[in-house]
PLY file of the C-alpha trace (Angstrom):
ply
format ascii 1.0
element vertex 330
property float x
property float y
property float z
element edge 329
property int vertex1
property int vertex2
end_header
34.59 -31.74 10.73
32.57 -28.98 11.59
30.79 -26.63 8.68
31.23 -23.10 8.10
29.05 -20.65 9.27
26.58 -19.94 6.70
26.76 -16.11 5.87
22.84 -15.33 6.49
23.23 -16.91 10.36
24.80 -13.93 11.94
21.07 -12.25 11.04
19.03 -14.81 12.50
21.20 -14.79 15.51
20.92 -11.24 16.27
17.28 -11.67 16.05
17.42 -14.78 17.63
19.35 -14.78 21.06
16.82 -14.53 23.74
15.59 -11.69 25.84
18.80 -10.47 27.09
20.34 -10.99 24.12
18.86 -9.98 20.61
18.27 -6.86 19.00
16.93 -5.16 16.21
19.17 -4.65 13.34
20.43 -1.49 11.86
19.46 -0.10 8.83
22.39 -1.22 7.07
22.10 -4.97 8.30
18.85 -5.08 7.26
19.47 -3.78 3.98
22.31 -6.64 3.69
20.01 -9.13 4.75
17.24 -8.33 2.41
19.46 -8.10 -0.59
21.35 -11.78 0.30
16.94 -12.86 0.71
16.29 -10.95 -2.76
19.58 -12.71 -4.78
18.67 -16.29 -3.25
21.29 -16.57 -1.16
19.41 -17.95 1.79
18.29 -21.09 2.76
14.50 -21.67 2.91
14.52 -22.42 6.86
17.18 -19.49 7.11
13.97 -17.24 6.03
11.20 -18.49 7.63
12.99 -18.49 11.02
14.18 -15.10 10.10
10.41 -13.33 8.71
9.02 -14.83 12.23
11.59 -13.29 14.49
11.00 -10.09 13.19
6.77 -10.46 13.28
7.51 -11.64 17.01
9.62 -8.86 17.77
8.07 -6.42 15.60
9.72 -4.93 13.06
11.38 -1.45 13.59
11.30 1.50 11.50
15.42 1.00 10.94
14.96 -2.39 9.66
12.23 -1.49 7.12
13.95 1.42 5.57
16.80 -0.98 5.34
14.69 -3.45 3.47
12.74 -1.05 1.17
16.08 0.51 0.21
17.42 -2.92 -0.56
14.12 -4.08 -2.65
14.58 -0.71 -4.39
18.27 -1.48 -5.32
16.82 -4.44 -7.12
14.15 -2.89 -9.48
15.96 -1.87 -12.56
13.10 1.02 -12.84
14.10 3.29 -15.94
15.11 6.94 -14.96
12.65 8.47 -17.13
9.66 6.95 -15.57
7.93 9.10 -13.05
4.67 9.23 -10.53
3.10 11.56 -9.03
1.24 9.45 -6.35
2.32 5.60 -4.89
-0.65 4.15 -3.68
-0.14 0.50 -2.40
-2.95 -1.65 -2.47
-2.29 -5.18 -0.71
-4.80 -6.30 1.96
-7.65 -6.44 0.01
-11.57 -6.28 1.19
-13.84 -8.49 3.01
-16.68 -6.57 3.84
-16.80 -3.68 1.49
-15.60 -3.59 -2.38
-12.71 -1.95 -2.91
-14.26 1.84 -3.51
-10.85 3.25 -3.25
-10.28 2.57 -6.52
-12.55 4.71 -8.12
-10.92 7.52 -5.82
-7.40 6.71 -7.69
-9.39 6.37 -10.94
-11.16 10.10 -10.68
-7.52 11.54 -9.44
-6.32 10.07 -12.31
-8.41 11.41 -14.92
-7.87 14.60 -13.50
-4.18 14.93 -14.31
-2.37 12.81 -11.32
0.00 10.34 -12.38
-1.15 7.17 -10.11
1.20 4.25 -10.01
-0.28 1.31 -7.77
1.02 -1.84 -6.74
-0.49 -4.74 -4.85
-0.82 -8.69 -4.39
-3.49 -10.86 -4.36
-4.71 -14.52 -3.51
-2.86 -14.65 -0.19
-6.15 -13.95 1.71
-8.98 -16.37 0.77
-12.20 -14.38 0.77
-10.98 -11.21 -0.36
-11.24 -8.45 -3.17
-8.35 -7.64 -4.57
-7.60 -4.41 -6.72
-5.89 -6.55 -9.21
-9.26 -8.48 -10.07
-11.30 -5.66 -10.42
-8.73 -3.78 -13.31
-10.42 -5.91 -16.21
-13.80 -4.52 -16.16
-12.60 -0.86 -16.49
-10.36 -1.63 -19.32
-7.33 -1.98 -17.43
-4.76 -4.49 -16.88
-1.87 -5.34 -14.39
1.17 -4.23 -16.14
3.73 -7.15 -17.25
6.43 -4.47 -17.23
8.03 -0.79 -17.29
7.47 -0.45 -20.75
3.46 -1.40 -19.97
3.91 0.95 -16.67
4.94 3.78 -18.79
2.24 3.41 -21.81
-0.63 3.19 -19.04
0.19 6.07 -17.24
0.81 7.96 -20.33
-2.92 6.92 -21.80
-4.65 7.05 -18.23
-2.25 8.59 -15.49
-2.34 5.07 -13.65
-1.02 2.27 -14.28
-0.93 -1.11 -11.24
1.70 -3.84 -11.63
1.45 -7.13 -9.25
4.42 -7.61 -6.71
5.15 -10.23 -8.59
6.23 -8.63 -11.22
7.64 -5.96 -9.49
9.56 -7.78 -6.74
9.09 -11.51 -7.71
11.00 -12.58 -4.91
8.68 -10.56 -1.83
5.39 -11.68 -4.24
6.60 -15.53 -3.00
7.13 -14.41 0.43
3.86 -12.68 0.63
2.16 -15.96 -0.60
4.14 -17.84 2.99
0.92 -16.53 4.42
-1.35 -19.56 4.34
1.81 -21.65 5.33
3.57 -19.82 7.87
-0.29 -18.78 9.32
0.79 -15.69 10.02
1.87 -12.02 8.17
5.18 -11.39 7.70
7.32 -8.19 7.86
7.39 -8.42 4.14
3.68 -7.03 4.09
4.56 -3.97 5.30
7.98 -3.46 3.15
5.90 -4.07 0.16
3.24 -1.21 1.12
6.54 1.92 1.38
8.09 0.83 -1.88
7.11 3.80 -3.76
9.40 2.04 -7.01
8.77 5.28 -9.03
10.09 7.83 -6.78
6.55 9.62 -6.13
6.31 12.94 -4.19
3.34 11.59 -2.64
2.53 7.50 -1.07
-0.75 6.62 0.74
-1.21 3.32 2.19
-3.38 1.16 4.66
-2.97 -0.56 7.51
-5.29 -3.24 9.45
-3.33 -2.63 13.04
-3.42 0.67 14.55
0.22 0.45 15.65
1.83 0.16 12.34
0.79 3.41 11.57
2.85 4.75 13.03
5.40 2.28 12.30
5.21 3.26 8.52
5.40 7.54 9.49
8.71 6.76 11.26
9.93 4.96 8.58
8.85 7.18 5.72
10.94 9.68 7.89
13.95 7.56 7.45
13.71 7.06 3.83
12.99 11.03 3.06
9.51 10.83 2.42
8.09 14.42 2.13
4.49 14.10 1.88
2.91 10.32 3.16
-0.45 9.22 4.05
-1.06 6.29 6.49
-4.33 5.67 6.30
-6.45 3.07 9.21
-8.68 2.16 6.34
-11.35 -0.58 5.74
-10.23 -3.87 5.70
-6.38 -2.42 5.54
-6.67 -0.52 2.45
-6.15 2.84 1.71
-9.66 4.15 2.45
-11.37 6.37 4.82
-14.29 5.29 6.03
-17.12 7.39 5.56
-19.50 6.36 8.79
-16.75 6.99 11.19
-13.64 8.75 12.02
-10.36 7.78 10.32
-6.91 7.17 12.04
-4.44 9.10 10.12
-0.65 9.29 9.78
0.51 12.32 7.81
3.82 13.48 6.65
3.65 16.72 5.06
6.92 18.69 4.19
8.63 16.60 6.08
6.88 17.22 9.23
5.15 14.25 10.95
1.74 14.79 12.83
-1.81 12.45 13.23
-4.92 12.77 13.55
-8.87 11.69 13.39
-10.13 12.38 10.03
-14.21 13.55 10.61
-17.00 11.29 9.19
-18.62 12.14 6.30
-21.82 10.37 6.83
-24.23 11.22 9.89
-24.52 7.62 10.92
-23.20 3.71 10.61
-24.02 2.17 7.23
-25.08 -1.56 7.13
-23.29 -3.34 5.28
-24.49 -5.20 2.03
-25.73 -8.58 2.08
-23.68 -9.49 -1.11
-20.65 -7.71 -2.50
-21.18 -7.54 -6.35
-18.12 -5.98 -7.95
-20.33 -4.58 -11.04
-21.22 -2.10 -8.60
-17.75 -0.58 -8.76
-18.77 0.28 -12.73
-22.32 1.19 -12.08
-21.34 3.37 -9.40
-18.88 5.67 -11.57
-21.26 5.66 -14.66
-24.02 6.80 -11.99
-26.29 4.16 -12.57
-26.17 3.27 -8.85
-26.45 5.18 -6.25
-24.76 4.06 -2.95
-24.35 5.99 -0.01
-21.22 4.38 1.71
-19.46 3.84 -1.80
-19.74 6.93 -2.76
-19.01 8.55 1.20
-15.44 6.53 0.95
-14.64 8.03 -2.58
-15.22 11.31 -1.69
-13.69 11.37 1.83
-10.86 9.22 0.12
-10.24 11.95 -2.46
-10.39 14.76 0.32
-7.65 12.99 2.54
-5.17 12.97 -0.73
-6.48 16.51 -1.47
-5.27 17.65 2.13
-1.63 15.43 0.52
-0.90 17.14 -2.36
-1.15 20.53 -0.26
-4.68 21.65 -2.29
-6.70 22.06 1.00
-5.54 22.27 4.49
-8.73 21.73 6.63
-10.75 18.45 5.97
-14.23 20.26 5.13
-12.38 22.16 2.22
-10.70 19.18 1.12
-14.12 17.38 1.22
-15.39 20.18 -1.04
-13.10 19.67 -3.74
-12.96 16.16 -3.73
-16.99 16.01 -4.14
-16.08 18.52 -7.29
-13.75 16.06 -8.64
-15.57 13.18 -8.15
-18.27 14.99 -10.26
-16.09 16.05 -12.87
-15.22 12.56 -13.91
-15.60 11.02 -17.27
-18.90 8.57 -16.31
-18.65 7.52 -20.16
-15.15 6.60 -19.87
-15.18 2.64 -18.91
-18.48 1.65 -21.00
0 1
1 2
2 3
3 4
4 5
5 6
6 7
7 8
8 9
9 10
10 11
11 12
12 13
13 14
14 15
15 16
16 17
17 18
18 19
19 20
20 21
21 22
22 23
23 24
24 25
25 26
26 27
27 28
28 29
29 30
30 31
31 32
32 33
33 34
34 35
35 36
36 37
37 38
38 39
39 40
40 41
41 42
42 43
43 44
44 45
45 46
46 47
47 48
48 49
49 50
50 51
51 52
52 53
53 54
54 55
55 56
56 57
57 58
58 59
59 60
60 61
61 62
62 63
63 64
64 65
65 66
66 67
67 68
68 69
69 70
70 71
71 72
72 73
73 74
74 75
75 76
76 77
77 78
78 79
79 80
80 81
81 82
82 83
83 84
84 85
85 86
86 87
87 88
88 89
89 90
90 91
91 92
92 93
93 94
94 95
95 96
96 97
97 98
98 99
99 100
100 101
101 102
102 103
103 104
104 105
105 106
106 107
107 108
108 109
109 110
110 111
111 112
112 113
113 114
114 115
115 116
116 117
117 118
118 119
119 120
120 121
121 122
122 123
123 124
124 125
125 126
126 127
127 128
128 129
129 130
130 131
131 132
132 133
133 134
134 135
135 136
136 137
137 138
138 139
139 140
140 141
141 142
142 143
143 144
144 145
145 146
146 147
147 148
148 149
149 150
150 151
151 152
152 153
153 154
154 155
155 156
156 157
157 158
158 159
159 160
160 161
161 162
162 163
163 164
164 165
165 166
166 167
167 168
168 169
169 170
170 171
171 172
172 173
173 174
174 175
175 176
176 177
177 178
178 179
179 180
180 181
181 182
182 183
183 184
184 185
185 186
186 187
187 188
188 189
189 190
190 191
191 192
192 193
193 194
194 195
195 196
196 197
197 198
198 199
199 200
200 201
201 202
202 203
203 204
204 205
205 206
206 207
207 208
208 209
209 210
210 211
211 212
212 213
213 214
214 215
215 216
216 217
217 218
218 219
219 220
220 221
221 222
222 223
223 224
224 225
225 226
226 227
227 228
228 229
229 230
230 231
231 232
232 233
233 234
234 235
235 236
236 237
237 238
238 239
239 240
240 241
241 242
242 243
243 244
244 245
245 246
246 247
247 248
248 249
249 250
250 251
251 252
252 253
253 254
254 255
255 256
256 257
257 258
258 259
259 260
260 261
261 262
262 263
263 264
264 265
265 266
266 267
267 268
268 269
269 270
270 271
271 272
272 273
273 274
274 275
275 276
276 277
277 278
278 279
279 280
280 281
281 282
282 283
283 284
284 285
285 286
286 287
287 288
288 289
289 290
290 291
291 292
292 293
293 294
294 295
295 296
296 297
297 298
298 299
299 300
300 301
301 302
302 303
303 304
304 305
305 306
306 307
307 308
308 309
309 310
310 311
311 312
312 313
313 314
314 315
315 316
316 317
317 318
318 319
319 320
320 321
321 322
322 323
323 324
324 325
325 326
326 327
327 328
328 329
């Protein structure tokens, strides 16, 4: 006696039937088939043969809209909470500390509601934003009650896709088993829980820049920031020209954010996360750290519509990176 048809197979299958045969899915079956993947209604082999499909294929905008609007569904987020900026933080840096931060931390203080979300661990030998919160007085919120008292004490708050999505944090973590990333990385980065007007994330690949612009289109994003940052992170670098994907109004356009530095900085020997402190009191001084704040800063400054040209918007970000509190994480 044959079985039933399982209802997840007709997923795999459109992924799944050779050259000639498979497709992408639409929007709305991918927004099925993430919601049957977030209520546990797939079987573990169902998945993994499902995630790789799409990283072999490569996912399409339609399918990630579909899956962000289905991880969305699933968030019970309270209607009163509110950002101003999503910044997603999940790659996490090998060769640079994560100066980024202090960008968010300086918008923050000077009125921008910040709400960032990330992952960590599924990359051995990597900084992750998460691990770096303590030593600032911060924490990774538990929940929207924590989200909401952080960003009304600091204007940010970060809580840890596995609070936020506990389902995609697992999936993320299929990383050291599957030995590969999975579609799930990049759904995670256009989440934007809170509804902001403005989202700025990395990516490692110059392709999926453009990957995450189209589908920011699709899901009504008015003003996004895909950044070709260090290490995957939301970060320009300051020793060389940036690859950016903007969205502004609506519009969609890219281009090659200048260098703020006049050459290539060397890297440092060892990466000691203190310096992240030292360099916001100002008891450090470090040319590339403080090059990827400030050029950070002007890219979001050029977002949020306060500067159209990138040597303006380096201008006021070097203001408000000298306005901040240094006494305020002693």
């Amino acid at each position: 006696m044959s079985r039933p048809e399982h209802p997840f197979a007709p997923f795999v299958r459109i992924l799944g039937k050779g050259k000639k045969g498979s497709r992408s899915l639409t929007a709305e079956e991918a927004r099925t088939a993430m919601g049957m993947i977030l209520d546990g209604e797939v079987r573990p082999e169902q998945l993994g043969a499902f995630l790789m499909l799409l990283r072999v294929k490569e996912e399409a905008p339609e399918e990630l809209s579909g899956f962000v609007l289905a991880a969305r569904e699933r968030m019970q987020v309270p209607q009163q909470l509110h950002a101003d900026l999503d910044w997603s933080s999940y790659a996490g840096k090998k060769r640079r500390l994560p100066w980024f931060l202090l960008a968010a931390l300086a918008l923050a203080q000077s009125g921008v509601r910040i709400f960032m979300h990330g992952a960590r661990g599924h990359m051995p030998g990597r900084i992750y934003t998460e691990d770096m919160l303590q030593q600032f007085g911060l924490r990774a919120c538990e929940d929207w009650q924590q989200v909401e008292s952080d960003l009304a004490r600091d204007n940010f708050a970060f809580m840890s896709i596995d609070r936020l999505s506990p389902v995609l944090g697992d999936i993320i973590q299929l990383r050291s088993i599957l030995g590969l990333r999975s579609p799930v990385h990049t759904l995670c980065r256009l989440l934007n829980p809170l509804g902001a007007e403005y989202g700025i994330d990395g990516v490692f690949h110059p392709p999926y820049g453009p990957m995450h612009q189209q589908t920011g289109v699709l899901l009504g994003v008015r003003h996004g920031l895909t950044v070709k940052g260090d290490g995957g992170e939301a970060e320009l670098k300051p020793d060389s020209e940036s690859e950016l994907q903007w969205i502004l109004g609506g519009e969609t356009h890219s281009e090659s954010w200048p260098r703020l530095l006049p050459q290539r900085v060397v890297r440092d020997d060892d990466l000691d996360p203190q310096d992240l402190l030292k360099l916001w009191r100002g008891d450090i001084e470090h040319a590339y750290g403080e090059g990827a704040v400030v050029n950070t800063l002007a890219a979001l400054m050029k977002l949020m519509g306060r500067a159209a040209a990138p040597a303006e918007a380096v201008v006021l970000a070097r203001e408000l990176w000298q306005a901040r509190d240094r006494n305020r994480y002693r």
